[in-house]
N, C-alpha and C positions, 0 to 999 in steps of 0.2 A: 504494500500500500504506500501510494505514495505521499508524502508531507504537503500541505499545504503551501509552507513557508519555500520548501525548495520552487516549487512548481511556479511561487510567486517571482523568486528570483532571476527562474531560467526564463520565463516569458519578459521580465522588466516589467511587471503591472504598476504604471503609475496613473495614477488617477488624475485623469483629463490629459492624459499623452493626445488623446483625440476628441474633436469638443462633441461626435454624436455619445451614443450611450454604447458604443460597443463593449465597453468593461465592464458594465452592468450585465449585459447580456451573457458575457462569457462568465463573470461570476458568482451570478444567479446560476445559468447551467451547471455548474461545480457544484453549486448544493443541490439542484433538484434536475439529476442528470436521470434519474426513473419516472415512469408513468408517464400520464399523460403531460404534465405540468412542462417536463425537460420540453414539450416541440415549442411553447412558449419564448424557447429563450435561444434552441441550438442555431437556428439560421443566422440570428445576429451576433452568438459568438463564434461560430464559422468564417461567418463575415472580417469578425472583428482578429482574428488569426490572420486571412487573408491580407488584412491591412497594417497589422504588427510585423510579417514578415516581406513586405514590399511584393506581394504577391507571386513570390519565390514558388517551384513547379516542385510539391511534395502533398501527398495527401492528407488534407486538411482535415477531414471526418478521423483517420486512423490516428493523426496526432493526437486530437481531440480525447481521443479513445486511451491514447500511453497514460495521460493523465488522472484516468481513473479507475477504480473510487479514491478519491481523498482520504488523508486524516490531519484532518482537520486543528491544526499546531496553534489556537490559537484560544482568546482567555474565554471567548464565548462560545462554542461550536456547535452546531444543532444538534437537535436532540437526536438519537437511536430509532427510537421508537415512539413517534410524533401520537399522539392523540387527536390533534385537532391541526388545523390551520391558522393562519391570518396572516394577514398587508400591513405594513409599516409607514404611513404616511404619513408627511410631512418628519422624519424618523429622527430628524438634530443628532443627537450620540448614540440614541439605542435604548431610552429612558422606558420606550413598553417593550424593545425586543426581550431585554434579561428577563424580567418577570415573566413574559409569557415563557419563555423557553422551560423557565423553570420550574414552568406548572406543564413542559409538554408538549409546548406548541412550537410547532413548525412554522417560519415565516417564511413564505414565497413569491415576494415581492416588495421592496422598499424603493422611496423615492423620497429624495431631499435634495435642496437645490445649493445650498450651500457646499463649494468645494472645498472649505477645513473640516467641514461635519463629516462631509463623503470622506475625506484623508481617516480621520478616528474613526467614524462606523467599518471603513475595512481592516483597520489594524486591530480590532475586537471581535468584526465577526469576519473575517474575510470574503465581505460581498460591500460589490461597489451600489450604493444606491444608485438609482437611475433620478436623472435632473429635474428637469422645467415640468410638472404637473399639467401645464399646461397646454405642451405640444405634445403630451402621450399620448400613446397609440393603443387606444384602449384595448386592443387585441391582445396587448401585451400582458395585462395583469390575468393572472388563473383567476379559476373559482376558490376559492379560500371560504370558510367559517365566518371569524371576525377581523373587522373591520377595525382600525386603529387610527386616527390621528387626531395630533397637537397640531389642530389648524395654524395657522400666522392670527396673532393676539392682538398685534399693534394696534391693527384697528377700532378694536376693542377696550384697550388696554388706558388707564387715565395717566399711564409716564408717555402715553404715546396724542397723537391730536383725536382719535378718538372719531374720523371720520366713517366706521362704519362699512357698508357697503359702499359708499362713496370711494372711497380708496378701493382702487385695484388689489391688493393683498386681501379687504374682504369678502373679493369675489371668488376665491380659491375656496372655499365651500362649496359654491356650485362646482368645482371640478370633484372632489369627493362624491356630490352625489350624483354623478354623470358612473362615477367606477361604481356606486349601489347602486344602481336603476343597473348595468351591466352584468354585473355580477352575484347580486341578490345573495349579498352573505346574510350569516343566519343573526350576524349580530352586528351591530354599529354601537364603537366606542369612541365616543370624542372628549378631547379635554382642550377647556381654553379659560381665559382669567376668568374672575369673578366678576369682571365689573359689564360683563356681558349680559348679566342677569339684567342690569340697569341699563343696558344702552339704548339710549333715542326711547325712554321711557318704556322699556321691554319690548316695542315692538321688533327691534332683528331676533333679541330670542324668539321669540314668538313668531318669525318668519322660518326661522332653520326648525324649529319643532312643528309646525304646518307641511315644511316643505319633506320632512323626516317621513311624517303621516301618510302624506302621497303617497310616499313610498313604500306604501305597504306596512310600517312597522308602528308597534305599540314601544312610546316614548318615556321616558322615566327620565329625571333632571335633579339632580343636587350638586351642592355647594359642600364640600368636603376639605378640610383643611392638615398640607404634611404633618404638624406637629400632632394630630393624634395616631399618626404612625408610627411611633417610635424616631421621629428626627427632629432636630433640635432647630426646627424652620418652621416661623410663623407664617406658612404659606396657603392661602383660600384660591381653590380652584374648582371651576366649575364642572360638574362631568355630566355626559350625557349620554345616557343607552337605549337603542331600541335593539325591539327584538319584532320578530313577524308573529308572533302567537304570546307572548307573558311580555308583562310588565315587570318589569326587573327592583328587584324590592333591596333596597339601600338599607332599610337597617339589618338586614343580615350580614354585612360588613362587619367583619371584628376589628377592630382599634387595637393597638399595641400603649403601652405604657410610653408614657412623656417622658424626653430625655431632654435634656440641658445641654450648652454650649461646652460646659467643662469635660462630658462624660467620651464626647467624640476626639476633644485635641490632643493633635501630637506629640512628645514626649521625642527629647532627645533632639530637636531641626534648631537650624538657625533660624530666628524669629524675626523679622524686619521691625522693630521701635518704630515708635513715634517719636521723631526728635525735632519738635516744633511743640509751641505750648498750647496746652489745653487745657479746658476747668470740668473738675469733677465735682460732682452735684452734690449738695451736702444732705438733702431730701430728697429721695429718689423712694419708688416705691416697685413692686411688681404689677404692672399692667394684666389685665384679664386674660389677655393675650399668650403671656408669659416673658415678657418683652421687660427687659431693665432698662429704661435707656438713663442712662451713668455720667454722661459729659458729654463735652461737643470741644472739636477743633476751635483756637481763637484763632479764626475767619477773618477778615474784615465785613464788617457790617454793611450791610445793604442798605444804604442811605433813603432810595427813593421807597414809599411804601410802607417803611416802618413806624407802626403807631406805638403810643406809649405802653409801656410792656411785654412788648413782642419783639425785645429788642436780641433776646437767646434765639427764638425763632430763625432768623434772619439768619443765621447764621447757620443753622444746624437744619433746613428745611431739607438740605440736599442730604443723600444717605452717607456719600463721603463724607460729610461734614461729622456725624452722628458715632458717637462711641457708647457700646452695649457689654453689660455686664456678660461674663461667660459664667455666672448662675442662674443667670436664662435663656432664652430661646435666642435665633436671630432674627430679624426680620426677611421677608423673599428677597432673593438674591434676584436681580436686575440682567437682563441680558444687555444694558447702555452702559455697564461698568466693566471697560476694559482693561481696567490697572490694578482693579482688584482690594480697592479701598473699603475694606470692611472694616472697620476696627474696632477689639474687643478688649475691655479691660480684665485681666487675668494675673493672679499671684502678684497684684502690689502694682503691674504695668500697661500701659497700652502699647499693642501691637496690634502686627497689622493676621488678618488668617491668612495661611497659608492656601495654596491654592489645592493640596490634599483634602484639607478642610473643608475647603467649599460644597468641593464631590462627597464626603464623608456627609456632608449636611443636605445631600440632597440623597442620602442614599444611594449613592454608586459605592460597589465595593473597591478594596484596596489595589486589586488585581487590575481595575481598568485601566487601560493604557491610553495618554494624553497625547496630542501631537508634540511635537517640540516650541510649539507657539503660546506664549503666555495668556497675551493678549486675548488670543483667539480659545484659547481653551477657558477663561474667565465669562467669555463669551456664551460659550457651547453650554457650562454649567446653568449660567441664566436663562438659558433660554429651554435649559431641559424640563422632565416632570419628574415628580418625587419618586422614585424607584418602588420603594417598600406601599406607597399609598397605590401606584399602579399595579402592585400584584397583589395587594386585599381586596382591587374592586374586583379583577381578572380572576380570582378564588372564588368567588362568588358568582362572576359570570360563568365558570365551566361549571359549577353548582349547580345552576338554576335554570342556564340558558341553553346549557349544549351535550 
């Protein structure tokens, strides 16, 4: 059998060597080179051999063929013995792949358009996602079970303008359910912020849950937040499930015990200080939340705007500005925070968290592997979803749904 990693090597797979999807194609066939699924993918990574080797005169099918089966040398690998299926859309780092794997499930077919997410979703799971949701070629996704995606938030989102369907990003829903009216999986899981529940006064919720119904499926809707999963992130996120026959019942959800900022950090790392002054609160209390928040950077003050009393405010409204006790929770981490300005006061200091930390707080395990880009992997964590809150709802959907 042969290694994953060699196979990687001997081909040179780098992600976007060529700007169609051929690496998608050929690395989707790699895992789902059986049944019916593999004719989804082998023409385009045939194709895509064809074009790696300058269309050099050796049999393309037989190569194809030295390569497999795999094994799979890598920290996520699918599973043996699949029980169910699903599609990875809009997939960032792989925040529903692990959970579902772990319950079983076989993914055969991911799409993400960002190319640092594509670089990290193949060095964890060795499958390149496929791009632009946009220009798909709907023939290309299988029939799968459930349905997964962490739409684009922005629109929705009140760190963003909040335009709604008006912004093109919030018409990538309708591409989602162009792939359900196609493929009629048995189940649709969506996750996107909270503040969607309130947007343009409910009515876009209230457009995607009409437009869900069309579609054949009984809709179920909450507002569920990481920190009762066992992670130490005060994060509210909205989820959404239908199914074609049951209503999907959210309090069968088990919760995991509440953890604290101290329970997750590292031991032993070089820590980045705060070496700029700050003031720490001499009254502080614990938020409902679970939230400390303990001092703030001295900023300079925001002159226009500031009424009398609001003059801490001003300074601290930004989350960089903002320092949080680590015997509580953090607040969500920001996918517009590329530097990584968290800061937590811990054993007597402020510093800054590490960017292990971060993943640690959104529940990715130790084992995931980051690209070599700070920036861009401070990025990838904001913009993920909670690991451990994605495989309690996913427990309960193989539970009840499938």
């Amino acid at each position: 059998m042969v290694k994953y990693s060699v196979v990687r090597e001997k081909l040179n797979l780098e992600v976007g060597k060529y700007a169609d999807d051929g690496i998608a194609h050929l690395t989707h066939y790699f895992q789902n080179q059986e049944g019916d699924i593999s004719n989804h993918y082998r023409d385009g990574a045939t194709n895509y051999l064809v074009q790696l080797f300058d269309g050099s005169n050796f049999k393309i099918e037989q190569q194809l063929q030295n390569y497999l089966p795999l094994q799979f040398d890598i920290p996520f690998p699918p599973p043996q013995t699949p029980e169910f299926t699903f599609v990875d859309l809009f997939a960032g780092i792989g925040g529903f792949r692990i959970p579902l794997q772990e319950l079983n499930g076989k993914c055969v077919f991911t799409s993400e358009f960002n190319f640092h997410a594509q670089r990290t979703y193949e060095l964890n799971f060795g499958e390149v996602p496929f791009g632009d949701i946009t220009r798909l070629d709907l023939n290309t996704v299988p029939k799968h079970d459930v349905l997964t995606a962490g739409f684009p938030c922005q629109p929705f989102s009140i760190s963003g303008k909040m335009k709604g369907f008006e912004d093109t990003r919030g018409t990538l829903i309708y591409n989602v359910f162009q792939i359900i009216e196609k493929c009629n999986p048995k189940v649709v899981f969506l996750e996107n912020v909270k503040h969607l529940v309130h947007h343009d006064n409910g009515n876009t919720l209230k457009t995607i849950l009409k437009d869900l119904s069309l579609l054949g499926y009984q809709v179920a809707w909450k507002v569920l937040n990481a920190s009762d999963f066992g992670v130490a992130q005060n994060r509210e996120r909205l989820i959404i499930i239908g199914h074609k026959i049951k209503l999907f019942d959210f309090s069968q959800i088990k919760n995991q015990p509440k953890k604290i900022l101290k329970e997750v950090l590292e031991i032993g790392v070089d820590f980045e200080y705060l070496n700029e002054s700050y003031t720490l609160l001499e009254k502080y209390k614990t938020q409902q939340s679970g939230l400390i928040f303990i001092g703030y950077r001295n900023k300079r003050i925001r002159i226009a705007g500031v009424r009398p009393g609001t003059e801490n405010l001003s300074r601290v409204h930004k989350q960089p500005n903002r320092i949080y006790s680590a015997e509580g929770v953090h607040p969500a981490l920001p996918s517009q925070e590329s530097s990584g300005r968290f800061w937590i006061y811990d054993k007597g200091a402020v510093r800054k968290l590490t960017i292990n930390e971060c993943y640690r707080i959104m529940g990715f395990p130790d084992s995931f592997v980051k690209i070599n880009n700070t920036s861009e992997s401070y990025k990838q964590i904001g913009n993920s979803v909670c690991v451990p809150m994605i495989k309690a709802i996913s427990a309960q959907i193989k539970e009840q749904l499938l």
